[in-house]
C-alpha positions as CSV (number, residue, x, y, z in Angstrom):
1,X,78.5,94.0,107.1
2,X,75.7,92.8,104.7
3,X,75.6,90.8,102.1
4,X,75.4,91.8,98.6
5,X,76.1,89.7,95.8
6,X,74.6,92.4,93.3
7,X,77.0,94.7,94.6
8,X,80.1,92.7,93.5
9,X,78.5,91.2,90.2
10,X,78.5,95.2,88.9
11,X,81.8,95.8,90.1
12,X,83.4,93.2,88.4
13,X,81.2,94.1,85.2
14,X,82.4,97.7,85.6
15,X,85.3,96.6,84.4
16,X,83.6,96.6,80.6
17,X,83.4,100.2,80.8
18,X,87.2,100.5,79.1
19,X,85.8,99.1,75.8
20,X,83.4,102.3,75.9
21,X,85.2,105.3,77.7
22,X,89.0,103.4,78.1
23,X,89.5,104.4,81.5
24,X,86.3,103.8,83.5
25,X,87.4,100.2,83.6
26,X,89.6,100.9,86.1
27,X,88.1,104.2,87.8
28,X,84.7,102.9,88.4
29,X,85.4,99.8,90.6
30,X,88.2,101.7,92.2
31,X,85.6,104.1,93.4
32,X,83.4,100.9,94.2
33,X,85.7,99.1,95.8
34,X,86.9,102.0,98.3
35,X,83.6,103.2,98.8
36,X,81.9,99.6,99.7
37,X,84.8,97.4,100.9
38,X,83.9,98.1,104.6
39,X,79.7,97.9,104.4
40,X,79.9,94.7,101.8
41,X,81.1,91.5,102.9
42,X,83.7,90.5,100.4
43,X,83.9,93.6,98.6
44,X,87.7,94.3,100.2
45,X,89.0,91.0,98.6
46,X,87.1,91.2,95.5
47,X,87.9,95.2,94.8
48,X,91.7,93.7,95.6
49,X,91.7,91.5,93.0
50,X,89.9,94.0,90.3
51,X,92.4,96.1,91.0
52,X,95.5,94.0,91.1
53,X,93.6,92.8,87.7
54,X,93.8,95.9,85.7
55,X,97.2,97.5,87.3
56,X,98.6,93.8,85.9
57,X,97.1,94.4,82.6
58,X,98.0,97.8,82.3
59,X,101.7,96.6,82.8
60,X,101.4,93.9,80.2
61,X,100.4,96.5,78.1
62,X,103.3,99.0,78.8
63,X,105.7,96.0,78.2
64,X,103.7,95.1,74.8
65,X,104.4,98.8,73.2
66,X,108.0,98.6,72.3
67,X,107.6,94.8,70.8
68,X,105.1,95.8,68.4
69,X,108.6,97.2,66.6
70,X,110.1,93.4,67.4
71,X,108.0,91.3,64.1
72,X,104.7,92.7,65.6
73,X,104.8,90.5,68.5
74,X,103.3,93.3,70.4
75,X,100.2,93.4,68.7
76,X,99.4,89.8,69.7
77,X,100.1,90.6,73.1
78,X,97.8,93.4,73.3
79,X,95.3,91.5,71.3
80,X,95.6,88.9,73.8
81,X,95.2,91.3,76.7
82,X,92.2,93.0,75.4
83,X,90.4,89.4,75.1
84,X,91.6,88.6,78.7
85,X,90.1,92.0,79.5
86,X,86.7,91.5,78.1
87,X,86.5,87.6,79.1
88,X,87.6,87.4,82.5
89,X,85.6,90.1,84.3
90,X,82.4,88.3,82.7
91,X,83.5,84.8,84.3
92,X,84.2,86.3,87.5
93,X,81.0,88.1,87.6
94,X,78.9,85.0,86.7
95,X,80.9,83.3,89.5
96,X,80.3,86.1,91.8
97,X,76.7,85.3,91.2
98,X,76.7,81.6,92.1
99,X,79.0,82.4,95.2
100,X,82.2,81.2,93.9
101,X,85.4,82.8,94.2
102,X,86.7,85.2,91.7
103,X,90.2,84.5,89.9
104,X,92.4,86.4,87.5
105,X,95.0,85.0,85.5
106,X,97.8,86.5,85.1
107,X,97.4,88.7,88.0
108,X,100.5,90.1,90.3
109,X,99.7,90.9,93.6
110,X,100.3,94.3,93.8
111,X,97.8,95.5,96.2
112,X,97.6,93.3,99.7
């Protein structure tokens, strides 16, 4: 397996594509991941946690729909979501970069 730090950085940026298309967020470092995760050391555990990331997220978000109708509490959870969205992959990536370990808040561990 090599070594390639670029690699990972871009898949955890990938994750930014949702603000533009919505869904690439979530298709692009899927195909990354599955693609890479046995020629790039690292890229199994890191395209784990991306994954387990967004699948997490997209649950929150589910769970936020019906209590937008409960005092609009569901809008602050999907407002908080979005910023978790947009701010954590840009940590992880910067991390990624300086050969740290990724983490994700808020993060069940869906895929093993």
């Amino acid at each position: 397996m090599r070594q390639d730090r670029s690699l990972l950085v871009i898949t955890h940026l990938s994750q930014l594509l949702d603000l533009i298309t919505g869904f690439g967020g979530f298709i692009v470092p899927l195909i990354l991941w599955l693609t890479q995760r046995e020629r790039v050391s690292a890229m199994d555990e890191h395209g784990k946690s991306i994954m387990n990331f967004q699948i997490s997220m997209f649950i929150y978000a589910i769970i936020c729909i019906p209590l937008i109708l409960l005092f609009g509490l569901g809008l602050l959870g999907l407002a908080l979501i979005a910023l978790l969205c947009f701010i954590y992959p840009i940590i992880n990536a910067i991390k990624v970069n300086n050969g740290e370990e990724p983490s994700y808040p808020l993060s069940m561990q869906i895929i093993k």
